[in-house]
C-alpha positions, 0 to 999 in steps of 0.5 A: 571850052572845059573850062566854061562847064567846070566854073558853073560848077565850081560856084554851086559847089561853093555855095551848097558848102556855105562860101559866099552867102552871108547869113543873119546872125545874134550875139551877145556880149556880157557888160559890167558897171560898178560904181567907183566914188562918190563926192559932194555937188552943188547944193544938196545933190551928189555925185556917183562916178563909176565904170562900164566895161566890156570884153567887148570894146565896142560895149563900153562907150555911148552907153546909156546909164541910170542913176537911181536913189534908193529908199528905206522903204524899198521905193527907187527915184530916178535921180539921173541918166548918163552916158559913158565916155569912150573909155566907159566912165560915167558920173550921176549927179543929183538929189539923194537926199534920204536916200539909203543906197544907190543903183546904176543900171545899163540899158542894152545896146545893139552895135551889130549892123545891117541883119547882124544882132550884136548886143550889149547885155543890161548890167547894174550894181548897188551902192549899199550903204553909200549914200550920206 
């Protein structure tokens, strides 16, 4: 009979302490791109491989990543969107032609679940001067 009174009790006590509810919650983890090479294509168009890391694993593969031509005059053409490997690797393919410098940029990702906002920050780097 104590018993019964004291279980009642003992869940309340729990529960006013924060044990057993689970609440919404936001985190953010910094991403990094940095472009690694750059080799010839088919054509006219070139290749830009580069690398998306993470302290966090989960923010390195399936990521989305923009290639963007960079001109003299400071205008930006998109020139391709990638995905990153498993391991973060990626590759953007296309026509630079006339272009002076390149940018990649990494679109953030959310990969929290249900109620749980875990999410994968923007990053981007240039390629000064890289473009021939």
């Amino acid at each position: 009979m104590k018993y019964r009174m004291f279980a009642p009790l003992a869940a309340a006590a729990a529960l006013a302490l924060g044990g057993g509810v689970a609440e919404a919650h936001n985190t953010t983890f910094q991403t990094n791109v940095e472009f690694q090479s750059e080799y010839p294509g088919a054509g006219n168009d070139t290749g830009l491989a580069g690398q998306v890391s993470s302290q966090r694993a989960g923010c390195v593969p399936n990521r989305t990543v923009k290639v963007f031509a960079i001109f003299q005059n400071g205008s930006r053409e998109l020139v391709d969107i990638a995905r990153t490997s498993d391991n973060g690797a990626f590759a953007g393919i296309g026509d630079f032609d006339n272009a002076v410098d390149a940018l990649a940029k990494v679109t953030r990702k959310n990969i929290g679940g249900s109620g749980h906002r875990h999410i994968c920050g923007r990053a981007s780097d240039t390629l000064v001067n890289g473009m021939m």
